[in-house]
N, C-alpha and C positions, 0 to 999 in steps of 0.2 A: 795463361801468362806466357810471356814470349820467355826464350831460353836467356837469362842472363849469363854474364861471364861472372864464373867466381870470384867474390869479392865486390861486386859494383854491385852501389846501394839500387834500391831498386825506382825510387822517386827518379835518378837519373832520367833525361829522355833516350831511346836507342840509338845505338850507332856515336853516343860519345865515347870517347877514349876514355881508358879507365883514370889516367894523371889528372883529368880536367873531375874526376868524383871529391876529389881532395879541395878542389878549388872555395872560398867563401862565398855564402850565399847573402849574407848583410853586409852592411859597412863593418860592425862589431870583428865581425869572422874575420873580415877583409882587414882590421889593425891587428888582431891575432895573429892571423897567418904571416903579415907583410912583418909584423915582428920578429915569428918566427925563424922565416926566409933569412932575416938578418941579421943572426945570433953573432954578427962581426961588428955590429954598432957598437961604440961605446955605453950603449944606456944599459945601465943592468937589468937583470931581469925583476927586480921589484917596483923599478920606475916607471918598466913598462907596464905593469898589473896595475899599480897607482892609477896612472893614466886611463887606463881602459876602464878602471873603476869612477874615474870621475867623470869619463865620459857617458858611462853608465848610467850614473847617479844624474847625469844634466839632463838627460834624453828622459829618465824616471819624472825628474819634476819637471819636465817639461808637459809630459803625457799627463798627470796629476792634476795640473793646474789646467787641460784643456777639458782633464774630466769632471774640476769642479768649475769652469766654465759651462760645458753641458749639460750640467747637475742645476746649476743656476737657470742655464734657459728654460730650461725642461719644466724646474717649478713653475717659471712664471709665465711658459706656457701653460696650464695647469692652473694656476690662478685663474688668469683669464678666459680661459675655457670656459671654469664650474661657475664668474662672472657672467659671463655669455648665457648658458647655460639658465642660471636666474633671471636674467634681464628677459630670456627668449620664454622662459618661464610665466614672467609678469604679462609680459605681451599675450602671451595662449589665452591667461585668464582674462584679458581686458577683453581680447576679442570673443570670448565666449558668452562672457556678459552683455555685451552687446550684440551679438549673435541672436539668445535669449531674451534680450530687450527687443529686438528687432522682430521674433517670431511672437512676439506677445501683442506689439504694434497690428500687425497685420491682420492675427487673429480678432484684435479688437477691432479693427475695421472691418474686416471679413462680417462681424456679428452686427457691425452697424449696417453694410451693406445691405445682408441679408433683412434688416429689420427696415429698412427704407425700401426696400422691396417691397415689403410685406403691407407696406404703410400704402404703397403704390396698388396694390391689390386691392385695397380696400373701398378706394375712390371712384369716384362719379366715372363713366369712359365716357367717350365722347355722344355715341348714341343717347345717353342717358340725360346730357346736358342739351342736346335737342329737343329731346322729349320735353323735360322740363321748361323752357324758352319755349314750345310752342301753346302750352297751354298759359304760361306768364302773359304772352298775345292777346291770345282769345281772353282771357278773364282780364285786362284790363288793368292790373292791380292800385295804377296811380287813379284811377279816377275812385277810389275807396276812398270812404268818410273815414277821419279820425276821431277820435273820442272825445277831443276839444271842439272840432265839428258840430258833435255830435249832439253834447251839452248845450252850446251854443244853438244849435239849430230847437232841443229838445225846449231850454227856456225861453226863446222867443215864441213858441210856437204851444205851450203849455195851457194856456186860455184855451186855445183852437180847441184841443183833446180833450177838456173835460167838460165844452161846451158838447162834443160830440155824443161822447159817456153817457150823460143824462137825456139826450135824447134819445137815446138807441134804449134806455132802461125805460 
């Protein structure tokens, strides 16, 4: 601590003269003191205390009412926050749900995919469909009797067969 002079408060900054320690540091101090100084005014000394006191009291409800002003923000900051708060809340849940809806989606596609794969695996390949096409070729299949053909062909031709039958027996 630097050497003060005796007597000077110590908040002072260095190097003020000790007359300016006395001086007021608020307006308050500042009607004190300028009262003081003027102990030749006509105002007595309890109109001056009055005064100071009601200046007191204006400055108090002045501060009062800015602090139930800040009191009042402050809730309805606070409101809307723990609002906010719910509101950001519902939204987490919707998009989780859908989140969840969405990885359930895929997965069921995923399983369809895989089973059309599967389904894919199972089928003719191409060599397979040649193979079968070449022998369709060769064997002819359109020129096959059908059953109605066949009937047909068997009852016009009935006589023929069993004239045959009894000669061969």
């Amino acid at each position: 601590m630097v050497n003060e002079p005796m007597g000077m408060p110590s908040n002072m900054p260095p190097g003020m003269p000790p007359e300016m320690s006395s001086m007021p540091q608020n307006s308050v101090e500042q009607q004190v003191y300028s009262q003081e100084s003027n102990d030749s005014r006509e105002q007595p000394e309890m109109t001056q205390m009055a005064s100071i006191i009601a200046d007191l009291d204006r400055r108090l409800r002045t501060l009062e009412e800015r602090y139930a002003n800040l009191r009042k923000k402050l809730q309805l900051t606070d409101q809307n926050l723990i609002e906010s708060e719910r509101a950001f809340g519902k939204d987490l849940k919707i998009l989780n749900d859908d989140s969840m809806q969405i990885k359930k989606q895929v997965n069921d596609f995923s399983d369809k995919v895989l089973m059309f794969g599967e389904e894919l695996g199972n089928t003719a390949k191409k060599n397979d469909v040649k193979v079968i096409e070449k022998y369709l070729t060769m064997w002819n299949p359109q020129q096959f009797i059908t059953r109605k053909e066949l009937k047909q062909y068997l009852e016009y031709n009935k006589p023929n067969f069993q004239q045959k039958e009894s000669e061969e027996n």
